[in-house]
C-alpha positions as CSV (number, residue, x, y, z in Angstrom):
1,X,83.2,-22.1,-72.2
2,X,83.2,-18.9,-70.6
3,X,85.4,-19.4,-67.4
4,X,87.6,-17.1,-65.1
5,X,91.2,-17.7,-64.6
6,X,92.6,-16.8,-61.9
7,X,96.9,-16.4,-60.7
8,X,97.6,-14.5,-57.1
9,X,101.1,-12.6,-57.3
10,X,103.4,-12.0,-54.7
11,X,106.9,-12.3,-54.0
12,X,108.8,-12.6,-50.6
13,X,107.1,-11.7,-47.3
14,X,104.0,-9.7,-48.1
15,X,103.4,-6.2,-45.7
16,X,100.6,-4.8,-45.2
17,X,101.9,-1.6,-47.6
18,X,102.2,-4.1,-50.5
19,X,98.1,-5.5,-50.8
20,X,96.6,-2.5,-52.3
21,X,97.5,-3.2,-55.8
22,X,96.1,-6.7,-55.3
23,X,93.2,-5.1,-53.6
24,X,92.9,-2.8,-56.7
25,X,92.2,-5.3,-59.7
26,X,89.4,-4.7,-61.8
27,X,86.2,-5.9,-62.1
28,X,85.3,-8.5,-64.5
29,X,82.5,-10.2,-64.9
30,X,82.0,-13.9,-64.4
31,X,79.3,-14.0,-67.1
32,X,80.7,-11.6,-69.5
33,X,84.4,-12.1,-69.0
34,X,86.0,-12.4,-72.5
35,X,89.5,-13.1,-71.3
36,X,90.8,-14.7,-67.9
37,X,91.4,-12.4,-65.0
38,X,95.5,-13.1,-64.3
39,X,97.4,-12.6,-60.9
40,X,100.7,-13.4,-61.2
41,X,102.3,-15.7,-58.2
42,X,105.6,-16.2,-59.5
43,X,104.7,-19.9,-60.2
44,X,103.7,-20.6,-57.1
45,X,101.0,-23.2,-57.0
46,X,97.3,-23.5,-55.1
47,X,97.1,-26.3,-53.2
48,X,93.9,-26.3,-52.1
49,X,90.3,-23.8,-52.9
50,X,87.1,-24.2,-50.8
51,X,83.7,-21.9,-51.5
52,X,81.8,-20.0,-48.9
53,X,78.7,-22.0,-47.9
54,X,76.4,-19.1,-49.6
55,X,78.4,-19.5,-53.2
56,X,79.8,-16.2,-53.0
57,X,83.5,-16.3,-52.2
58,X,86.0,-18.5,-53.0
59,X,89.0,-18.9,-51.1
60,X,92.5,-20.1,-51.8
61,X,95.8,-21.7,-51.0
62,X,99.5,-21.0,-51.6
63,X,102.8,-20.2,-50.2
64,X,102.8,-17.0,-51.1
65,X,100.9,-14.7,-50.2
66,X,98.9,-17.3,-48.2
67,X,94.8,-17.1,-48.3
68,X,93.2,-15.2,-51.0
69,X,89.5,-14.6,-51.1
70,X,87.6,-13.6,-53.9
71,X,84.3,-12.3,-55.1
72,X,82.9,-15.5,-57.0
73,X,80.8,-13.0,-59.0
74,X,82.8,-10.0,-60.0
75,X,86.4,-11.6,-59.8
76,X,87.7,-9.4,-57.3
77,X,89.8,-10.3,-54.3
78,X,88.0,-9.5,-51.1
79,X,90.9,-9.9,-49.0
80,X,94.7,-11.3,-48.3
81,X,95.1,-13.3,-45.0
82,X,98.9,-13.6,-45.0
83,X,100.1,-16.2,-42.6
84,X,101.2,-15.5,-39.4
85,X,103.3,-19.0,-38.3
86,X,104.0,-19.9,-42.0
87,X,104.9,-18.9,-45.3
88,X,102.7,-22.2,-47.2
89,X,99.0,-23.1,-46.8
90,X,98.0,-26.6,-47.6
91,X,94.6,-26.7,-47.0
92,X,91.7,-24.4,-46.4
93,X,88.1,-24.8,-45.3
94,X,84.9,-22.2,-44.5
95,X,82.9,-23.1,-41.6
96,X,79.2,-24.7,-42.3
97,X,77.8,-21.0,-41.2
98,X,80.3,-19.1,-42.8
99,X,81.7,-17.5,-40.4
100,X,85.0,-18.7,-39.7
101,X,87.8,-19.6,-42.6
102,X,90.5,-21.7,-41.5
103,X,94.3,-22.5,-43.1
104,X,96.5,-25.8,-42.5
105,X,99.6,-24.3,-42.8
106,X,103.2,-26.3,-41.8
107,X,102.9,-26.7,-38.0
108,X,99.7,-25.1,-37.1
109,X,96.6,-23.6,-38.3
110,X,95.0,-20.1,-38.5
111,X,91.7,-18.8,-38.2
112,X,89.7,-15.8,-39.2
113,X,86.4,-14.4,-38.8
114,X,85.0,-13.7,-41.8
115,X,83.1,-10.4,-40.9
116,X,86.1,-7.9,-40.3
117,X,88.6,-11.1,-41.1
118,X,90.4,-10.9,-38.0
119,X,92.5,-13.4,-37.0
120,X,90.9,-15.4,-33.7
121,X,92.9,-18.4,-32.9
122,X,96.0,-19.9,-34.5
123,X,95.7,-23.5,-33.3
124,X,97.3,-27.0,-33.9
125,X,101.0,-26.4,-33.3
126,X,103.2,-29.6,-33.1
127,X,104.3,-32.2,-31.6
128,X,101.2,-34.0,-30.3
129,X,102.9,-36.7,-28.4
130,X,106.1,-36.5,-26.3
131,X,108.6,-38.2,-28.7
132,X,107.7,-36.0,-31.6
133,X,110.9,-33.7,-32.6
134,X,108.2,-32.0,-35.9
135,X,105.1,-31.7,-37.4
136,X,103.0,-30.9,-40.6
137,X,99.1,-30.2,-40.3
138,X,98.2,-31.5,-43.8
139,X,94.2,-31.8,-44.5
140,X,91.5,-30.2,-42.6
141,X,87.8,-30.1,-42.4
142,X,84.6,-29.1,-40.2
143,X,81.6,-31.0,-38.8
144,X,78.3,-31.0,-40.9
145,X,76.9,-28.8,-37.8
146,X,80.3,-26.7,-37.3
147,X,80.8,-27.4,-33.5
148,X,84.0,-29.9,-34.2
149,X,87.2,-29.4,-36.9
150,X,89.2,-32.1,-37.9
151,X,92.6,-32.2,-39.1
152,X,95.2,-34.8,-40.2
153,X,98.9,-34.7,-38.9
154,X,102.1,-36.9,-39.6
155,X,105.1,-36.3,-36.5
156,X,108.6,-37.2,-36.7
157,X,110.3,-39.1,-33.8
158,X,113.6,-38.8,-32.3
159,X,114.0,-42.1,-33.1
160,X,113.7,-41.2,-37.1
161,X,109.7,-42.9,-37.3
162,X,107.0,-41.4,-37.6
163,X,103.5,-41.1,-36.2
164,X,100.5,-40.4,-38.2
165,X,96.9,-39.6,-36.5
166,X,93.9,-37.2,-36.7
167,X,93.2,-33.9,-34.1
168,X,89.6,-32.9,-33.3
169,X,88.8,-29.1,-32.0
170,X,85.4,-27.6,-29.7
171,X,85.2,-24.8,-32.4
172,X,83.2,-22.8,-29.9
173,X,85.6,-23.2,-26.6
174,X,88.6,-23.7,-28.9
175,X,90.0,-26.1,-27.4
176,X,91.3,-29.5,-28.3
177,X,90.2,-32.9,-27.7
178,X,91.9,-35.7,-27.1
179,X,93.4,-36.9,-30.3
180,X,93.9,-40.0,-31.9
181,X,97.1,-41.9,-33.7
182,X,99.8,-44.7,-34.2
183,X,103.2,-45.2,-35.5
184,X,103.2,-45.3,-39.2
185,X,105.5,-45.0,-42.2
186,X,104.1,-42.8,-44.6
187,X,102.9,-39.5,-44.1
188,X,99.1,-38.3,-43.7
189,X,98.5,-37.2,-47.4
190,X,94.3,-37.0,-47.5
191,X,91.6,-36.5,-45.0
192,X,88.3,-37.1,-45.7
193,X,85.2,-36.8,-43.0
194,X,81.5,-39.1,-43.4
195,X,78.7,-37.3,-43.1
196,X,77.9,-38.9,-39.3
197,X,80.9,-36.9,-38.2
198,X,81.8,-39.3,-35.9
199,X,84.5,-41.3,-39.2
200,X,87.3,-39.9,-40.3
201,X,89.5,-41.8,-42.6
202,X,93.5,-40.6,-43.5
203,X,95.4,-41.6,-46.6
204,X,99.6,-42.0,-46.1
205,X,102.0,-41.7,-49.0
206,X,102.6,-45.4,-48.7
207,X,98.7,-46.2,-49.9
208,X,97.4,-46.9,-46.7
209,X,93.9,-46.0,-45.6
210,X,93.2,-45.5,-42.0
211,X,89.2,-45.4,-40.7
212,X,89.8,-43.5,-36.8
213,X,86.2,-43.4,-34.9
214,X,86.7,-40.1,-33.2
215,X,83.3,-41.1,-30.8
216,X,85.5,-44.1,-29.5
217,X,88.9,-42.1,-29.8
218,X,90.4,-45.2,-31.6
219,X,91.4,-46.7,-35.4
220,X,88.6,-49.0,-36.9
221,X,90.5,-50.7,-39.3
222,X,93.4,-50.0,-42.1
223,X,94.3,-51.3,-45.9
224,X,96.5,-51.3,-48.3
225,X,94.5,-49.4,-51.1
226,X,97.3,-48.3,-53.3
227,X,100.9,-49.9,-54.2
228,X,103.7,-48.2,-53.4
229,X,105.6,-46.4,-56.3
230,X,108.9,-44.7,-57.0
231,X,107.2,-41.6,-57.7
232,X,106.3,-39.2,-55.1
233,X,103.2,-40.3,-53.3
234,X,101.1,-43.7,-54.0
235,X,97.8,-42.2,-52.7
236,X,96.6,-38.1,-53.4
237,X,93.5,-38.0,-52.4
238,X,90.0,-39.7,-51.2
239,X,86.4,-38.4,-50.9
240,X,83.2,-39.9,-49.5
241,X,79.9,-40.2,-51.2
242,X,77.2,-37.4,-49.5
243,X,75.5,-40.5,-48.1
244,X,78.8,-42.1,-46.6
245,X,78.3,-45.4,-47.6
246,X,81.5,-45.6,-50.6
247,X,85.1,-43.9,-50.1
248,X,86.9,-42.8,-53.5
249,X,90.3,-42.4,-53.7
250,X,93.1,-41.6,-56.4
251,X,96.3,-42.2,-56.7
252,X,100.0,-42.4,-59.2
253,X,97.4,-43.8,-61.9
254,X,94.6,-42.8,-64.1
255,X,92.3,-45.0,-61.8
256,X,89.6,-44.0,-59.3
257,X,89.1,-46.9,-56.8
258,X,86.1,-47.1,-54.7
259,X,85.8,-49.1,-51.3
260,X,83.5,-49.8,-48.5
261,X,84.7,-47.8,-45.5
262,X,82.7,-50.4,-43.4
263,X,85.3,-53.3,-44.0
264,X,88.1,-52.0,-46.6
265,X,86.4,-54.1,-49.2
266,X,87.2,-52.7,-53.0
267,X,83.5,-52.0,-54.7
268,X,84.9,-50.9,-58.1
269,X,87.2,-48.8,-60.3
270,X,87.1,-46.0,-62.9
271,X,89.3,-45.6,-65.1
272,X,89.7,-42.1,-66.5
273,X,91.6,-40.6,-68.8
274,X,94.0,-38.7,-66.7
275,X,97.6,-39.8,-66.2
276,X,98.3,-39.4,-62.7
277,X,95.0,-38.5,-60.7
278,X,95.5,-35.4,-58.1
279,X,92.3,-34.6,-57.2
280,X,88.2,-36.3,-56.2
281,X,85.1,-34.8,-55.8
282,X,81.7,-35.8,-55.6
283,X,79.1,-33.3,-56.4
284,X,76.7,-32.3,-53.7
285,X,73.9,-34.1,-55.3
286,X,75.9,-37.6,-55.6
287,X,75.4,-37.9,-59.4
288,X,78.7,-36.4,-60.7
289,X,82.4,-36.9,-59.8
290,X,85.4,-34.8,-60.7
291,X,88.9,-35.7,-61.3
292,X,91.7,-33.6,-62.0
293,X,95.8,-34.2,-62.3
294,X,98.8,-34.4,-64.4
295,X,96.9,-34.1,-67.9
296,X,96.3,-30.3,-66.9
297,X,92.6,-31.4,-67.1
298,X,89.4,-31.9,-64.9
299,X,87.2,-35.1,-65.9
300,X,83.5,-34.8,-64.9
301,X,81.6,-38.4,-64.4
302,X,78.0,-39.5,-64.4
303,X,78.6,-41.9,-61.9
304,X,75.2,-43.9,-62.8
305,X,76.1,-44.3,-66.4
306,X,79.9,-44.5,-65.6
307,X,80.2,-42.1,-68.4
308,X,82.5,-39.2,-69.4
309,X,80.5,-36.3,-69.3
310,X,82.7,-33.0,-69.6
311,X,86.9,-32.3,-70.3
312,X,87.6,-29.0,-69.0
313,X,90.4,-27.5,-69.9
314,X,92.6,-24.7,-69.4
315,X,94.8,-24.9,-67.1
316,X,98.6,-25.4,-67.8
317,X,100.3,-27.6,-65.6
318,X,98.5,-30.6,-62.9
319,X,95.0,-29.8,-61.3
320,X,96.0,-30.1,-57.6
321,X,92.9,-29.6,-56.0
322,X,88.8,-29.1,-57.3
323,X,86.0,-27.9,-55.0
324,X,82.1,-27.7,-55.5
325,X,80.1,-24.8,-54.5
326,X,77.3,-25.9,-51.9
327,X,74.8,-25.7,-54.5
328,X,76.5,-27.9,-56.9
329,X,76.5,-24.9,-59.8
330,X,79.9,-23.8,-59.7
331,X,83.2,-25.7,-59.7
332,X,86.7,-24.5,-58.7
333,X,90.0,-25.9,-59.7
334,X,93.7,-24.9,-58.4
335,X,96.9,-25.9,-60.2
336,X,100.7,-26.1,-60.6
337,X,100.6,-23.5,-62.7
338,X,99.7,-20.5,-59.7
339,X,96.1,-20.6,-60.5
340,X,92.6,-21.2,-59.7
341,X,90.0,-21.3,-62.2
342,X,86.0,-20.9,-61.7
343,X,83.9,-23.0,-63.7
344,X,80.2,-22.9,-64.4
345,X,78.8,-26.7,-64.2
346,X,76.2,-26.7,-66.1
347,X,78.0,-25.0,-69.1
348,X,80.9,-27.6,-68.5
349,X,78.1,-30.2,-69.4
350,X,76.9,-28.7,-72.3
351,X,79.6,-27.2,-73.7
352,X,82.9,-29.1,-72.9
353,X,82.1,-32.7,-74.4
């Protein structure tokens, strides 16, 4: 399997001055690539990797530097965003037209145009309520149509709790509506968006699953899905379906569990054959789902057959995050071990048994 491998390098605050070598890497072919395509980041991992709607660019990450976007077909970096009001990115997302690229970083978020890549709005800085002594924008994610984003947030109290909740933004005025939350334990961990825009559903670290109607401004309903552990967080991450009608989520086991975001009612499992499951994906199409985590592997299931259908491997250390391209042909994958990696899908499913 002919794949690129990918590992941004920094160290400290980056300056202007110190891009050009980054700026300066070689081409390499996606299809002819021989060896992977290696910038350094001093171990630090990608947390999250997101294409362009056209397939062309692929954007990630990290602490350091911050965003990185690449050419998807000659392996070059187009450009490095540092971050202006945080040295760690969480998350990051393109608009449905392209034309804006957003960051979750610690408190706030920042976003770019994606034409000259100037910075137009930093947005989402903490607390939302009054009691609220800090804050951490975790997940984030546009509207099918690109007039709303959505991002999930935990707060600390001065009273030592915590409130957990979801913020919703008028892309075009940028400005904020009214958002919605409630005291909670855990902290906002996953974010996931149905297709009718009007459902978002959080995940804490405690397990819990939280369905907000952001028409209404209120919570639907909530469940235990996962069991609390003694090992960092119960619950990592949750997807829908493209039709909206089943919620997958992963957690501190090799399981996949799948519910009906209707009434919190458990459809079914899948076990894989990862140990601790990071990472879900559907493909665009519905038919395949991909799992990635602490077995420094990607799983790829036929979800009508329930089949394994492609192991990819490659990278080192836990998959932290795995993104589709719009088209369903390309697969991206970020890791512990400072990189992302580009995948072909089709290849993966013929090759990679």
């Amino acid at each position: 399997m002919k794949h690129i491998h990918v590992r941004a390098r920094a160290a400290g605050l980056i300056r202007q001055a110190m891009l050009a070598p980054l700026l300066a890497v070689a081409v390499v072919s996606l299809a002819a690539a021989q060896e992977p395509l290696t910038l350094d980041n001093y171990g630090r991992r990608v947390h999250g990797v997101a294409f362009s709607p056209d397939g062309k660019q692929l954007a990630t990450a990290a602490p350091i530097p911050g965003i990185l976007v690449w050419n998807v077909a000659t392996a070059k970096i187009v450009k490095v965003l540092p971050l202006t009001t945080s040295r760690c990115a969480y998350a990051v997302s393109y608009s449905p037209d392209g034309k804006l690229l957003v960051a979750g970083l610690d408190r706030a978020m920042n976003v770019w145009q994606t034409d000259d890549w100037k910075e137009v709005w930093t947005l989402g800085q903490m607390p939302v309520t009054a009691e609220a002594t800090s804050g951490v924008v975790h997940k984030l994610v546009f509207s099918t149509n690109g007039d709303r984003m959505v991002n999930g947030f935990t707060e600390s109290t001065k009273t030592g709790g915590r409130v957990v909740g979801v913020r919703v933004w008028d892309v075009e005025n940028r400005k904020e509506y009214p958002s919605v939350s409630q005291p909670n334990q855990g902290n906002v961990v996953a974010l996931t968006l149905a297709p009718d825009d009007n459902t978002a559903v959080t995940g804490d670290g405690e397990g819990k699953i939280i369905v907000w109607d952001l028409k209404e401004q209120k919570k639907k309903l909530d469940w235990a899905a996962h069991k609390p552990t003694t090992r960092e967080y119960c619950l990592n991450d949750m997807a829908f379906s493209p039709n909206g009608k089943v919620l997958a989520t992963v957690g501190m086991t090799p399981t996949v569990a799948f519910w009906d975001p209707t009434n919190g009612k458990q459809l079914s499992t899948l076990p894989t054959n990862i140990k601790v499951v990071r990472c879900v994906r559907y493909s665009p199409n519905g038919k395949l789902l991909a799992v990635g985590g602490d077995s420094n592997e990607l799983e790829l299931w036929d979800l009508a057959s329930g089949k394994l259908k492609a192991t990819l491997k490659g990278h080192t250390d836990k998959v932290l995050c795995v993104a589709f391209s719009r088209d369903g042909k390309r697969l991206a994958t970020g890791s512990w071990d400072a990189t992302a990696k580009l995948w072909d899908v089709e290849k993966c499913l013929t090759e990679r048994k």
